[in-house]
C-alpha positions as CSV (number, residue, x, y, z in Angstrom):
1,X,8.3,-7.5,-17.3
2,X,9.4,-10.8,-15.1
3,X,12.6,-9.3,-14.8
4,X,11.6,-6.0,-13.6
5,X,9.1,-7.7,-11.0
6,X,11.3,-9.8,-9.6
7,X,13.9,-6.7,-9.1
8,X,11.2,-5.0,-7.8
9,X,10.6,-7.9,-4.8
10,X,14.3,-8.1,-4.4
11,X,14.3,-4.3,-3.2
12,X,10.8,-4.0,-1.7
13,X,12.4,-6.6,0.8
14,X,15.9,-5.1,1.0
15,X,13.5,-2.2,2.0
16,X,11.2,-3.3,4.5
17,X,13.9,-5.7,6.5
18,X,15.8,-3.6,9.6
19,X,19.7,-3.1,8.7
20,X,20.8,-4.1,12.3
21,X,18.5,-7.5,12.6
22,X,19.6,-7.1,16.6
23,X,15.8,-6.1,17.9
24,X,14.4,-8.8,16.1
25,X,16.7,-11.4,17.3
26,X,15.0,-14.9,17.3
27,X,12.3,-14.4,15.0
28,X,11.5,-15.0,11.3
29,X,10.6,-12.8,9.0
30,X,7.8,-13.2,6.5
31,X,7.4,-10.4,3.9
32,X,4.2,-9.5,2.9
33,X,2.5,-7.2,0.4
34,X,-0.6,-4.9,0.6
35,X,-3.3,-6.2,-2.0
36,X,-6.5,-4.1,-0.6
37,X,-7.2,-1.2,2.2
38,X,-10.7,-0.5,3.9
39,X,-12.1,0.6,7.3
40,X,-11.7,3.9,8.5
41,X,-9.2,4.9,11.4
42,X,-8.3,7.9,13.1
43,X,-8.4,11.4,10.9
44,X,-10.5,9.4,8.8
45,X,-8.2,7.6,7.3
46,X,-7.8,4.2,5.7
47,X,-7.1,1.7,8.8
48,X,-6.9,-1.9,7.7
49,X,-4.5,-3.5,5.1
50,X,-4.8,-7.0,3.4
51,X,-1.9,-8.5,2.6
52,X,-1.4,-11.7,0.2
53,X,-1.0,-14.4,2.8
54,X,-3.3,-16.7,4.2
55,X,-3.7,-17.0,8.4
56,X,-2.9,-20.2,7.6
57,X,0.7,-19.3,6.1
58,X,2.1,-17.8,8.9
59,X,0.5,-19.4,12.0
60,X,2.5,-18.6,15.4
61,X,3.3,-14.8,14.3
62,X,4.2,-12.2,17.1
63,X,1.2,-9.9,16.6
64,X,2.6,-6.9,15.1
65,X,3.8,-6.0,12.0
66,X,6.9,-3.5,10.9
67,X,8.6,-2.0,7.9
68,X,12.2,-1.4,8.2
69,X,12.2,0.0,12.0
70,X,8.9,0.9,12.3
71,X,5.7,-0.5,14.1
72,X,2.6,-0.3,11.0
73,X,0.2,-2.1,12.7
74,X,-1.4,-5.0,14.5
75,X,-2.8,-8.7,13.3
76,X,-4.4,-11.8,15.1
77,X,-1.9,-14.2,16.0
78,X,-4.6,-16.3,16.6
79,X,-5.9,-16.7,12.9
80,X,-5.0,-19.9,11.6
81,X,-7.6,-19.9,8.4
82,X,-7.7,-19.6,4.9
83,X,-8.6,-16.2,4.8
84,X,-6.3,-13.8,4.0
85,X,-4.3,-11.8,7.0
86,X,-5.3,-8.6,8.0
87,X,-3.6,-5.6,9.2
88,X,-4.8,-3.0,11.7
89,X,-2.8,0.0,11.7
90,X,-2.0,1.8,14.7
91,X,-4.9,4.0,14.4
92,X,-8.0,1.6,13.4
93,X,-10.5,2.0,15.8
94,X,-13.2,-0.9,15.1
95,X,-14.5,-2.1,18.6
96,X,-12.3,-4.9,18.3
97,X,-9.7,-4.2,16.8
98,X,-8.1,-1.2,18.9
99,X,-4.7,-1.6,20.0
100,X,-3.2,1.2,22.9
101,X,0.6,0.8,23.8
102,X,3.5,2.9,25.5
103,X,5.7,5.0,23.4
104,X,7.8,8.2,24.7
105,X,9.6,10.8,22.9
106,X,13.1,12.9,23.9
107,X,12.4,16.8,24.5
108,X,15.3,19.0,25.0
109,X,17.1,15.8,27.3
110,X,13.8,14.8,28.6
111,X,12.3,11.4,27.9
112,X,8.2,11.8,28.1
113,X,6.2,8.7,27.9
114,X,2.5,8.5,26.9
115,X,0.1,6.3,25.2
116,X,-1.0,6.0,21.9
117,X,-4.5,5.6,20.9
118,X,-6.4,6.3,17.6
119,X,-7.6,10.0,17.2
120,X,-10.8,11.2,16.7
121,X,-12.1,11.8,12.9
122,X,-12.3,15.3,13.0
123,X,-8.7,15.5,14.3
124,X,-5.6,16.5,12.2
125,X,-3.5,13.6,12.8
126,X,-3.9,10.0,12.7
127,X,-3.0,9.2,16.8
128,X,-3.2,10.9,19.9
129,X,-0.9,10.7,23.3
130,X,-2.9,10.4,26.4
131,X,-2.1,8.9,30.1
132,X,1.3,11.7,30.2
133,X,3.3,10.9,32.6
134,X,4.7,13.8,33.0
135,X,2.1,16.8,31.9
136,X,4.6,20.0,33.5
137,X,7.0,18.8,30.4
138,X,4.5,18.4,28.0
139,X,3.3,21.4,28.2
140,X,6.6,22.7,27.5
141,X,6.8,21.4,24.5
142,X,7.3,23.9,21.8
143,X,7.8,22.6,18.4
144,X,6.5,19.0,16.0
145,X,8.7,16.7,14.4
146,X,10.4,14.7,17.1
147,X,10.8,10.9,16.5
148,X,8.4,8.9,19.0
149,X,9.0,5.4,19.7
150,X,7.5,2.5,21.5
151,X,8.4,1.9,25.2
152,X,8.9,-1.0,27.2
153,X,6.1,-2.0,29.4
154,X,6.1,-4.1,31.8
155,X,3.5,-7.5,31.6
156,X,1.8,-5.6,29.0
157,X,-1.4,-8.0,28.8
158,X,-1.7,-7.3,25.1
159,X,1.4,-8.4,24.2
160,X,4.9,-7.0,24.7
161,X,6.3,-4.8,21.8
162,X,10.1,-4.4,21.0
163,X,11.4,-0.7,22.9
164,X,12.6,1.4,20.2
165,X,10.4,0.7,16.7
166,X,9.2,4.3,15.4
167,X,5.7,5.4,15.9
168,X,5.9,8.5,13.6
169,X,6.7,12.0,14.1
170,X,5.3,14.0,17.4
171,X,2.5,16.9,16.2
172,X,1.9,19.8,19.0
173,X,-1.6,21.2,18.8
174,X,-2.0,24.3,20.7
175,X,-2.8,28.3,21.0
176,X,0.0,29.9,18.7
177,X,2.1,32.4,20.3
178,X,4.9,35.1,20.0
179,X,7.6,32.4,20.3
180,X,5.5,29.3,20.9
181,X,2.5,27.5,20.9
182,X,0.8,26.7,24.4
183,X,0.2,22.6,24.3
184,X,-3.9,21.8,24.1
185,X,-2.7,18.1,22.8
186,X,0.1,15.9,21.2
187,X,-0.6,13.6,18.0
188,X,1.6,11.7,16.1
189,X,1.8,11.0,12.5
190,X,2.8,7.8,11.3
191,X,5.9,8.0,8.9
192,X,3.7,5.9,6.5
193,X,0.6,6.3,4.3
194,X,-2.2,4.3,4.5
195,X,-3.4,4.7,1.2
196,X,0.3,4.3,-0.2
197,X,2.5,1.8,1.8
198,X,2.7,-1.3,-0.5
199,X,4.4,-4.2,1.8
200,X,4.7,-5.0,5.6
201,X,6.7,-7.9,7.7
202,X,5.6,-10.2,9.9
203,X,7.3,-12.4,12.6
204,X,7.2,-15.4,13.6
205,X,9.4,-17.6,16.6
206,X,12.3,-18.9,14.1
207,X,12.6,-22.3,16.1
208,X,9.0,-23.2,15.5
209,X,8.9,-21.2,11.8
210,X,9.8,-23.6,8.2
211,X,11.9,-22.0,5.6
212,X,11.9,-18.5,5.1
213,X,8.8,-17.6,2.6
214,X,9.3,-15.1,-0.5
215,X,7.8,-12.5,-1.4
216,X,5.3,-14.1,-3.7
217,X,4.9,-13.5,-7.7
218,X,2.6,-10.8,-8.3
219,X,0.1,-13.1,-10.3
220,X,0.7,-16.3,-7.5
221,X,-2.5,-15.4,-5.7
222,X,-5.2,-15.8,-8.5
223,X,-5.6,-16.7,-12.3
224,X,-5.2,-14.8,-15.7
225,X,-8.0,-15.9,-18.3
226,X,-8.8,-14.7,-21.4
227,X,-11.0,-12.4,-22.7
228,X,-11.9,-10.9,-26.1
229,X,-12.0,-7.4,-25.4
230,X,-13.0,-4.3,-27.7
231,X,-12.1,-0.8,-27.5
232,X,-15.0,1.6,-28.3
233,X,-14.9,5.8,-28.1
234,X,-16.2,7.9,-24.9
235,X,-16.3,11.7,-24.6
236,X,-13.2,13.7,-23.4
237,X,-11.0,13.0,-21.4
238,X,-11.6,9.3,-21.2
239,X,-11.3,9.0,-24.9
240,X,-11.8,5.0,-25.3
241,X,-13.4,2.2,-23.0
242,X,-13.2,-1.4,-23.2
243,X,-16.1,-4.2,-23.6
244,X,-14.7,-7.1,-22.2
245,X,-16.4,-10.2,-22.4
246,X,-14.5,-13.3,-19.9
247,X,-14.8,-16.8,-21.0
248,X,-17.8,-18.4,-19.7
249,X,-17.8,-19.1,-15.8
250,X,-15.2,-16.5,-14.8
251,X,-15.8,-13.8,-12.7
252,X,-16.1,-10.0,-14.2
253,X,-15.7,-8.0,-11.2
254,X,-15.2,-3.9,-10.6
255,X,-11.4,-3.5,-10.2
256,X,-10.3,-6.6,-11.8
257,X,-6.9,-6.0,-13.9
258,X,-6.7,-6.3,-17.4
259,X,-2.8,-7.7,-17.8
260,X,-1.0,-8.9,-20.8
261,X,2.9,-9.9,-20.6
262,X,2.8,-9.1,-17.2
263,X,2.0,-5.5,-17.4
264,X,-0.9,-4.1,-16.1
265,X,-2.8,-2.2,-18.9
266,X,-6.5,-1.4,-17.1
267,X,-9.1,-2.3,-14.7
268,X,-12.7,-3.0,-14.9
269,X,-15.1,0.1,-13.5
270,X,-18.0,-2.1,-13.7
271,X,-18.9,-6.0,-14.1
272,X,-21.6,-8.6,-14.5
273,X,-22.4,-12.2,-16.0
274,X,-20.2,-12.4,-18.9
275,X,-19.1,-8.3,-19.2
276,X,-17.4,-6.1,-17.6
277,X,-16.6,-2.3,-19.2
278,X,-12.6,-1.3,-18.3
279,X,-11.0,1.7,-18.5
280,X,-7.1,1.7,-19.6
281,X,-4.8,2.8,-17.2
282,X,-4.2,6.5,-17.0
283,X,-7.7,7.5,-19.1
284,X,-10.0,8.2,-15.7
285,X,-9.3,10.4,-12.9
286,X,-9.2,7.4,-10.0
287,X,-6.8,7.4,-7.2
288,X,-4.1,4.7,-8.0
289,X,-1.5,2.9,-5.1
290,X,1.5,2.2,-7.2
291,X,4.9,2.1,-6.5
292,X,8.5,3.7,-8.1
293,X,11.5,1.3,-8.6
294,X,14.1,4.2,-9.4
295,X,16.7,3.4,-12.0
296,X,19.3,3.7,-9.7
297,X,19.8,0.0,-7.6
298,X,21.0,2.0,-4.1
299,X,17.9,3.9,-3.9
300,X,14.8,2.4,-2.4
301,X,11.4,1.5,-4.1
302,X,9.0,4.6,-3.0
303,X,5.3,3.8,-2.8
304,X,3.0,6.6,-3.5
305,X,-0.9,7.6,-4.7
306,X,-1.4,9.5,-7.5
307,X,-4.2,10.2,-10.1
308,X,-3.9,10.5,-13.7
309,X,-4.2,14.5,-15.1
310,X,-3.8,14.2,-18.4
311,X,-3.4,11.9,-21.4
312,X,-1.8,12.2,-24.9
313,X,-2.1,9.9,-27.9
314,X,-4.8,8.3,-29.8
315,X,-6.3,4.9,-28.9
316,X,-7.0,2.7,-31.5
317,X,-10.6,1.9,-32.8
318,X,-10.7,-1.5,-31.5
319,X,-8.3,-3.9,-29.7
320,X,-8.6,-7.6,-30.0
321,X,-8.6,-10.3,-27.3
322,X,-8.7,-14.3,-26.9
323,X,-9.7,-15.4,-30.4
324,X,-11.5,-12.7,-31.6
325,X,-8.3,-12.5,-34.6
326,X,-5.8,-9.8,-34.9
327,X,-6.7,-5.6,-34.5
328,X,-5.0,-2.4,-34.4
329,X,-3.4,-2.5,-30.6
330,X,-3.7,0.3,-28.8
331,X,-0.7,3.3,-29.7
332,X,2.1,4.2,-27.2
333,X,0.5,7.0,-24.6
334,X,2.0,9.4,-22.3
335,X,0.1,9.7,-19.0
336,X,0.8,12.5,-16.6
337,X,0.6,11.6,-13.2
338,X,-0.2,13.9,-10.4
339,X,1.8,12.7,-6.9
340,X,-1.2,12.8,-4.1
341,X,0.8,11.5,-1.9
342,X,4.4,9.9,-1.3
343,X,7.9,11.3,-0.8
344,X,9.4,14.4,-1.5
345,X,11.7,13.0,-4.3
346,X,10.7,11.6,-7.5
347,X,13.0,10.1,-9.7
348,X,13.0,8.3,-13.1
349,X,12.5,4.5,-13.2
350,X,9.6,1.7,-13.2
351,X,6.4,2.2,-12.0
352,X,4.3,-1.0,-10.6
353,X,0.9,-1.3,-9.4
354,X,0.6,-1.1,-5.6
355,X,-2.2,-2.5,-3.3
356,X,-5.6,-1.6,-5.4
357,X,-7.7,-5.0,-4.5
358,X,-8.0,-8.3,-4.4
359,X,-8.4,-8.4,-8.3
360,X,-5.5,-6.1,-9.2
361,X,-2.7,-7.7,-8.0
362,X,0.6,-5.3,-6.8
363,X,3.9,-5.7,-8.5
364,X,2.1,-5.6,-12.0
365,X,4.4,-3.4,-14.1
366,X,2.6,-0.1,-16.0
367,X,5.6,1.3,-17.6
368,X,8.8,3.8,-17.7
369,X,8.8,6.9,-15.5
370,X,9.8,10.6,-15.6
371,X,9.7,13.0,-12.7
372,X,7.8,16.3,-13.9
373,X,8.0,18.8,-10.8
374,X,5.3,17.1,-8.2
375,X,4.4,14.5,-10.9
376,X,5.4,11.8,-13.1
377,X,5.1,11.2,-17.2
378,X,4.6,7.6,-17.6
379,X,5.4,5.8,-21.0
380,X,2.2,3.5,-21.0
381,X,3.2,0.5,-23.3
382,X,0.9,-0.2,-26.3
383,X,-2.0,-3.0,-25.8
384,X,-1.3,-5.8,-27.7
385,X,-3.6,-7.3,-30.5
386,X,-4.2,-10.1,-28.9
387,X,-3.5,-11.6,-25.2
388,X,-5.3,-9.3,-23.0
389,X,-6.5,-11.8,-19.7
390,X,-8.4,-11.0,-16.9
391,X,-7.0,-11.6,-13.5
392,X,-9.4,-13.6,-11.0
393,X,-8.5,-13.6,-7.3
394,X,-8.1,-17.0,-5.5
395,X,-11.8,-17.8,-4.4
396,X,-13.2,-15.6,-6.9
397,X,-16.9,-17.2,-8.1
């Protein structure tokens, strides 16, 4: 498991660093990954990500933050704390943390610039163009799907951007037609999920920046401890739940992750003072961020959400923990996955946990992968006897 997550950081960051390092010229980069999501943005949709550094850690950044050459989202430069950095992407729309900036598109030979600004909730798309320059050409515009980028403005008060990063892809909204739809309004959907993407970069000045940081260990930003944990029967299509009973003092919180030799194996659905109940992975319907590492080294990791659909195998009747003595561990299982959203490919490999909270860590490994059509069949390792720890966040009381 160590030596799949560490391949796994090698390629996130192959992934999210630009080729051509040219538009970044003078800076540092600081990968970072996605440990929780909240707020609500523009079409609804997830609009703040929390990544696993502290303010503190990257003091002196540029504002903005990118994955390969594309603009995700905004965060404080300012912040110089403890507290972990946030991330608000291009659509949030909190009353402080909007962010509008330039970005134009080529149509047909014609450059159009516009602004971007966080759409409505109701609206299809995440972002909307407003202040058009040129309104005659947008409303020639006849079909979606061409690349916008960010434009260079001059003494932007927020804070200038780098010309050229990718915005997403441009959405007409109009009357349909006989050959075309007449314009009502342009949108622009980012070329990454909210719910899915799993890392970001920072940047920082490199002449006032120490040593380049890693990517940290999944498990670096909290603590495993033991727990004796038994596995008792619920009704179809859950099949078996955990009791799990923490060592005195330490915490039992909803969405905390049960992991043993690395691997993730489930997640608590409730807590309390000294219990928490867990279900393993794959045996509830929830919505899981997790992440493919395809077999192949020149391919990229792909982040996606997906929910579990189906489940085969028998868990055991109980499964031991901390000192409670040996047990039956839970046998090998099969979980079908169905792909919510992520890319169009699938393809066989690892599958990790992605950004699910601040007590389930991403980069935890779940197990072997199989595409099957729009879904994946996951080999879920069996739990051991013994060794199952709860993983506590840094602060976590």
């Amino acid at each position: 498991a160590a030596a799949r997550s560490a391949a796994l950081r090698r390629r996130q960051v192959a992934a999210a660093l630009p080729l051509d390092p040219r538009p970044f010229a003078g800076w540092q980069a600081v990968p970072c990954r996605v440990v929780a999501r909240a707020g609500t943005g523009g079409a609804g949709r997830v609009a703040v990500l929390t990544l696993d550094r502290r303010c503190a850690d990257v003091v002196g950044h540029v504002g903005f933050a990118t994955y390969g050459y594309a603009i995700v989202g905004f965060a404080d430069p300012r912040a110089a704390g403890p507290e972990p950095v946030e991330v608000a992407l291009l659509h949030a729309r909190e009353a402080e943390r909007p962010r509008r900036f330039a970005a134009e598109v080529d149509v047909e030979g014609r450059r159009l610039r516009f602004v971007i600004e966080p759409s409505a909730n109701l609206d299809q798309w995440p972002l909307r163009c407003t202040t058009i320059d040129d309104p005659y050409a947008a409303s020639q515009l006849r079909y979606s799907g061409a690349a916008v980028r960010t434009a260079a403005l001059a003494d932007d008060p927020l804070g200038a951007l780098p010309p050229g990063l990718r915005v997403g892809s441009l959405r007409v909204w109009g009357y349909p037609g006989e050959r075309r739809h007449t314009p009502i309004g342009l949108f622009v959907e980012p070329d990454f999920s909210p719910e899915a993407i799993s890392m970001v970069v920072l940047w920082r000045p490199a002449a006032a920046a120490p040593p380049p940081v890693a990517l940290r260990d999944p498990l670096a930003g909290g603590r495993l401890e033991p727990a004796r944990v038994l596995a008792v029967p619920a009704p179809p299509p859950v099949g078996v739940r955990w009791l799990v009973h923490p060592a005195p003092g330490v915490p039992a919180r909803a969405g905390a992750a049960l992991v043993a030799e690395g691997r993730l194996h489930g997640t608590l659905t409730s807590g309390g003072r000294g219990w928490g109940l867990a279900t393993p992975f794959g045996r509830s319907h929830r919505r899981w961020s997790l992440t493919l590492l395809p077999d192949d080294p020149s391919e990229p990791p792909r982040d996606l959400v997906a929910r579990s659909v189906a489940v085969d195998g028998v868990a055991a009747a109980a499964v031991a923990g901390g000192t409670t003595g040996a047990a039956a561990p839970q046998p090998l299982a099969r979980v079908l996955l169905e792909v919510i959203d992520g890319p169009g490919v699938l393809l066989p490999g690892a599958l990790f946990s992605g950004g699910n909270g601040v007590d389930c860590p991403p980069g935890l490994w779940v197990g072997r992968v199989e595409p099957r059509g729009r879904g994946l069949a996951v080999v879920v390792p069996a739990t051991p006897a013994a060794g199952l720890s709860l993983f506590a966040a840094e602060g976590a009381t």
